[in-house]
RODO-2510 file (C-alpha; in nm, 4 decimals, decimal comma):
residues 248
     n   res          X          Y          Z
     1     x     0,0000     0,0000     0,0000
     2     x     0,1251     0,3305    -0,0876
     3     x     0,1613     0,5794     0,1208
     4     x    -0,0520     0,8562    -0,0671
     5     x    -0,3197     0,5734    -0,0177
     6     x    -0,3668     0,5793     0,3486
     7     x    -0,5388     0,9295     0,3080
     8     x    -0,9207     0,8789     0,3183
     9     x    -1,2927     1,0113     0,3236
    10     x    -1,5473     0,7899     0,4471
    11     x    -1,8784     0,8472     0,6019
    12     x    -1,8352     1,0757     0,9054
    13     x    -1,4419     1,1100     0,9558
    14     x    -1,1260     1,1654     0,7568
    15     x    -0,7885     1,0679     0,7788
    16     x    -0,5024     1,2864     0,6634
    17     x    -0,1644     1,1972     0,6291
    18     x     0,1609     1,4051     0,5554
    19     x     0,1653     1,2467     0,1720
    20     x    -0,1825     1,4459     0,1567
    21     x    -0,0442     1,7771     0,2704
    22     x    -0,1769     2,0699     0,0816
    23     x     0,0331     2,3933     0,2110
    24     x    -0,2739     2,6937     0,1912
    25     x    -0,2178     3,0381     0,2669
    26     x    -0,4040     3,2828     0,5190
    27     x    -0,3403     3,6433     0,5625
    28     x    -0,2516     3,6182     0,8692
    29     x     0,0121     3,3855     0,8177
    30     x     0,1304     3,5815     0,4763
    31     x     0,4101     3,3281     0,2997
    32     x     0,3943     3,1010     0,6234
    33     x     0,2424     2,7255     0,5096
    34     x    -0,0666     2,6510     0,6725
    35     x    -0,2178     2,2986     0,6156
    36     x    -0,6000     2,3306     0,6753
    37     x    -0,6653     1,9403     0,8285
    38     x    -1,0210     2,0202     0,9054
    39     x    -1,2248     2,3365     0,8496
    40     x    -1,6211     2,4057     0,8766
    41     x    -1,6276     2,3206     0,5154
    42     x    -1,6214     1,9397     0,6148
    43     x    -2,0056     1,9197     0,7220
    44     x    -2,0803     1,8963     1,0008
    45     x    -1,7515     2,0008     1,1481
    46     x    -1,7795     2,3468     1,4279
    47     x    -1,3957     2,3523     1,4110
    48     x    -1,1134     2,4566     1,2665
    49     x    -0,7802     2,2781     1,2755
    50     x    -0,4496     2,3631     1,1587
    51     x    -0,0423     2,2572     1,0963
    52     x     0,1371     2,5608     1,0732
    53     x     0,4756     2,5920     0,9710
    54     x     0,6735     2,9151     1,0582
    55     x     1,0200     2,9547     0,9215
    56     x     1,3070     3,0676     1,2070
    57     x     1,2022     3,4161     1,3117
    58     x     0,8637     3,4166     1,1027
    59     x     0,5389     3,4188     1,2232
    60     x     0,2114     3,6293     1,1982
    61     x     0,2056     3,8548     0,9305
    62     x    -0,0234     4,1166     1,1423
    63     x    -0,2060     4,0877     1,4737
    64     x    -0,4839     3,8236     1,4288
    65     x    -0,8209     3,9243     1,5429
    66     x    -1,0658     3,7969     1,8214
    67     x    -1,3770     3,6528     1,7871
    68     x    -1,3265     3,2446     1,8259
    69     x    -1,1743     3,0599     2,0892
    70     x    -0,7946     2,9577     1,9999
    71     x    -0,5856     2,6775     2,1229
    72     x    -0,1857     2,6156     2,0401
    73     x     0,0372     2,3266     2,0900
    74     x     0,3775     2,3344     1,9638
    75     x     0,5169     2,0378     1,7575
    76     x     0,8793     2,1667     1,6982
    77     x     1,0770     2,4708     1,8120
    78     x     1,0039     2,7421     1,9724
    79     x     0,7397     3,0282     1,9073
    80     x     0,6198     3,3069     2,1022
    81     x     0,2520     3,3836     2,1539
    82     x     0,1692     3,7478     2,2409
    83     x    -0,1891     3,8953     2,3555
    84     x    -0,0623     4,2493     2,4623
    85     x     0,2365     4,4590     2,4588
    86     x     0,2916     4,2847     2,8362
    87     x     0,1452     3,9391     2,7746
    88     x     0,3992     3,7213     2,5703
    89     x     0,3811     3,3442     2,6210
    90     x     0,6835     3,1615     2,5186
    91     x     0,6412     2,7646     2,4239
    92     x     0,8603     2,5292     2,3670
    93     x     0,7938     2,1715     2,1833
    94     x     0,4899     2,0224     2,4104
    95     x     0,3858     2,3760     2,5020
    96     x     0,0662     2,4729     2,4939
    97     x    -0,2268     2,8010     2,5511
    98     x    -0,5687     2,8606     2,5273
    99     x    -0,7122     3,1906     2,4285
   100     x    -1,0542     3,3143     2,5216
   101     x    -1,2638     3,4390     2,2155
   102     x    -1,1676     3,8204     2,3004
   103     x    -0,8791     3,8074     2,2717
   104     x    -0,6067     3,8935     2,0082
   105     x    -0,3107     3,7581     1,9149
   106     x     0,0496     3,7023     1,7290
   107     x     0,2932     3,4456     1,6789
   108     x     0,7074     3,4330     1,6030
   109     x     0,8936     3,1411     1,5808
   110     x     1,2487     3,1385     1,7545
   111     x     1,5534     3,2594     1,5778
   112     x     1,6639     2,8965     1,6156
   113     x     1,5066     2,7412     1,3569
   114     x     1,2021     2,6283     1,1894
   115     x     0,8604     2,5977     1,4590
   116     x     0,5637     2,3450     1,3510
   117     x     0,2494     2,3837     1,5809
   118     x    -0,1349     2,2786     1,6020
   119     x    -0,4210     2,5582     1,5902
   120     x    -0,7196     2,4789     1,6885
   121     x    -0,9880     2,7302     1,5893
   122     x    -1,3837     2,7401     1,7419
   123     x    -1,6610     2,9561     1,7815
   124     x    -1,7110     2,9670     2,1722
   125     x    -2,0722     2,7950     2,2894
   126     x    -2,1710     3,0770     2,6461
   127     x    -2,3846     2,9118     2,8826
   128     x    -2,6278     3,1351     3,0941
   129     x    -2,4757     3,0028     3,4466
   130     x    -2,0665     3,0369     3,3639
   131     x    -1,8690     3,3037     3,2761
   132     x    -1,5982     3,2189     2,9591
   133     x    -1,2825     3,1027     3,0395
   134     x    -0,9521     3,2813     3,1330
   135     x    -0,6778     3,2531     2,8692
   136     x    -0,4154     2,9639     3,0535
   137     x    -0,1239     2,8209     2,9363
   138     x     0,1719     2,5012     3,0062
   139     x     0,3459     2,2120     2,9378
   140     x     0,2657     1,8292     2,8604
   141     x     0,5041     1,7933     3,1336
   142     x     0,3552     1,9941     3,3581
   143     x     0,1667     1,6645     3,5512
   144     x     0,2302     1,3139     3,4627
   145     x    -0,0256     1,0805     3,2970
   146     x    -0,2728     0,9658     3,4890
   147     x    -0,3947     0,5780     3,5045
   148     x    -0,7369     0,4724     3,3706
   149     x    -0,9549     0,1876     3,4295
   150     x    -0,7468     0,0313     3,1096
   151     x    -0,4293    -0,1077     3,2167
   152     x    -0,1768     0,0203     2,9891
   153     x    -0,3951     0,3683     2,8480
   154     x    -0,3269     0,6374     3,0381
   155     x    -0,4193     1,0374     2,9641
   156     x    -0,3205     1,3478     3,0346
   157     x    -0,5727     1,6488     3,0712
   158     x    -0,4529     2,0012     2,9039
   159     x    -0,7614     2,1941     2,9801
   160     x    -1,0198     2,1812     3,2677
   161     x    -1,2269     1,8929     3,2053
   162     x    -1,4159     1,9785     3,5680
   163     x    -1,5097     2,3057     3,4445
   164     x    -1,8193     2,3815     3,2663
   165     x    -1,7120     2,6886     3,1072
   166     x    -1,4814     2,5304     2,8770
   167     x    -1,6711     2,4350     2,5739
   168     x    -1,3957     2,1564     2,4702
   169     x    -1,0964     1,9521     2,6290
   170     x    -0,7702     1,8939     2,4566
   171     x    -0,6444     1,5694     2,5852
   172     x    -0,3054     1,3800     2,5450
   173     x    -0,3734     0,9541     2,5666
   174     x    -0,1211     0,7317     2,5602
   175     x    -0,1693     0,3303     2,5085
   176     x     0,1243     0,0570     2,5592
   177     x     0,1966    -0,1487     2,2673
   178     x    -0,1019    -0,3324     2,2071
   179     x    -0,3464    -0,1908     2,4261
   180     x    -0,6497    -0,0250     2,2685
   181     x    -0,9848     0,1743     2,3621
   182     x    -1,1917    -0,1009     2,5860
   183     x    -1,5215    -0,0528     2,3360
   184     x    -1,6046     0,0781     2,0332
   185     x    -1,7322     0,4540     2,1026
   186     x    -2,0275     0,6189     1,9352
   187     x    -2,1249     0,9646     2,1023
   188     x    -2,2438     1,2981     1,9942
   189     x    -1,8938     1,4676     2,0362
   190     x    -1,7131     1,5606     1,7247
   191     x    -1,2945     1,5109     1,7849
   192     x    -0,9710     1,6341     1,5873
   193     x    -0,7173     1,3945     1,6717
   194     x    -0,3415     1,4396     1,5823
   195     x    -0,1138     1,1638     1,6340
   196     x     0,2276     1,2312     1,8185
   197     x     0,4215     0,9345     1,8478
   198     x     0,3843     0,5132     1,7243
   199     x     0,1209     0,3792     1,5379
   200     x    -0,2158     0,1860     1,5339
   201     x    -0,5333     0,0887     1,3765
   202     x    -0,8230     0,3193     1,4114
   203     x    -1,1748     0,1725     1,3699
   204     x    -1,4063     0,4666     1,1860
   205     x    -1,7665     0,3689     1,0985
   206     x    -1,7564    -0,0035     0,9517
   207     x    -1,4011     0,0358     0,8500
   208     x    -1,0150     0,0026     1,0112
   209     x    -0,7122     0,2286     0,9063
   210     x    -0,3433     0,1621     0,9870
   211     x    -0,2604     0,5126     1,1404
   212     x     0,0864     0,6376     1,2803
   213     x     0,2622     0,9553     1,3996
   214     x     0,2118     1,2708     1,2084
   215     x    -0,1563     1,1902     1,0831
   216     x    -0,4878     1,3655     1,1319
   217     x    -0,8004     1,2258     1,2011
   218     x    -1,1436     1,4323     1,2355
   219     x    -1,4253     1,2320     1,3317
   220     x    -1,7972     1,3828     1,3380
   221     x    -2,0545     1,3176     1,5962
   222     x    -2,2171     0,9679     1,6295
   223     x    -1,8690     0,8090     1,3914
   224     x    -1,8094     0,4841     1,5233
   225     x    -1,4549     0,4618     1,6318
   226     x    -1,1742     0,2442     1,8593
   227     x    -0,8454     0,2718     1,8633
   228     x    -0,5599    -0,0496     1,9186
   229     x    -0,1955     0,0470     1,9605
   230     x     0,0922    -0,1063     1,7683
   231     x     0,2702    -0,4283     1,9035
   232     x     0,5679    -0,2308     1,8281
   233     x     0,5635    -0,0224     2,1015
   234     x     0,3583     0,3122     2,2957
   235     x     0,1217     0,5295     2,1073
   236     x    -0,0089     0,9072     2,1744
   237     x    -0,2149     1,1108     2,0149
   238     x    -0,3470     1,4888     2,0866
   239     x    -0,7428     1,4346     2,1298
   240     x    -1,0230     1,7590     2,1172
   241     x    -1,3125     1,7004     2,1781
   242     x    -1,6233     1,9392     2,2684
   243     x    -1,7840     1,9157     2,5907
   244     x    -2,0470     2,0822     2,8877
   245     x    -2,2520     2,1480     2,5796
   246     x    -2,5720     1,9677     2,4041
   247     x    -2,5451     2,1144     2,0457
   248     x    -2,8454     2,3657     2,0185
***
């Protein structure tokens, strides 16, 4: 099987891998690549998600307005996120920030070299009872993984999950070679899911895809889907996933 072949469409996910890379452009990111893995255009997905490449010292080509929620995670390098002239956030590889839907922003890689990162783009669901979020930012080292009722999965939380005024979670979950999901899931939350290290087969809807680091998956609401780690060792991939919300 080629590799180009591994890229699919089927009926309620997709599965993108580097071979299907399409570098876009956005004016925010002038010459900057941007590869658009999953916009609104793919009914019925509410997000936007997106590999961004910034060359050493590039970044934003102008300050990037509010209006949607906005969460980073760096793949490679270094880049520095700024929200005011005295807010600058600087994130390594495994960093990561959330940015509330007023707020602003702009991005520069490191002189160092070349910076890769994730951008996850939403419109932000209110609810009547919580006020939105605070921007926050850290590390995927910041706590350890925590155990799960499968031996051998564990996760690790980036955002709140115990607070309703987060309308999604970004999650990092981790399986041992050869230890998978303990059902196959079918729920009303849509996911964008980015692997980060090994490889596995994904169950989506009635079929199974060999799936390994540096491949996107989206997967809409009610998409049957498992996951099953490769014998060859650990596997990790960056999960979102809305939440606190019912879709009206």
């Amino acid at each position: 099987m080629t590799e180009r072949s591994r890229g699919a469409l089927g009926r309620g996910y997709t599965v993108v891998t580097p071979a299907n890379h399409y570098p876009s452009r956005l004016p925010e990111f002038g010459d900057q690549p941007v590869v658009k893995l999953v916009t609104p255009r793919l009914a019925p997905s509410r997000i936007g998600e997106y590999l961004v490449v910034l060359d050493a010292g590039g970044g934003t080509a102008r300050r990037v307005g509010a209006g949607y929620e906005r969460f980073f995670y760096v793949l490679d390098g270094t880049v520095t996120l700024s929200t005011a002239a005295s807010e600058r956030r600087v994130l390594n590889a495994g960093g990561f920030a959330y940015l509330p839907s007023d707020m602003a922003y702009e991005l520069q890689a490191g002189d160092g070299g070349q910076a890769r990162l994730l951008i996850v783009k939403r419109i932000y669901e209110s609810h009547a009872a919580h006020d939105a979020p605070a921007a926050l930012s850290g590390h995927r080292d910041d706590e350890s993984f925590a155990e799960t009722a499968v031996p051998g999965f564990t996760r690790r939380e980036l955002l709140p999950v115990d607070d309703p005024s987060f309308d999604f979670v970004m999650s990092l979950l981790r399986f041992d070679a050869g230890v998978g999901l303990d059902k196959i899931e079918v729920h009303d939350e849509e996911h964008g899911l980015w692997m980060t290290e090994g490889a596995g087969t994904y169950v989506l809807g009635a079929d199974e895809h060999e799936v390994r680091a540096e491949d996107f998956i989206y997967m809409a609401p009610y998409c049957p889907q498992g996951f099953t780690a490769s014998a060859d060792g650990p596997a990790e991939y960056l999960l979102y996933k809305d939440t606190w919300r019912d879709g009206f």
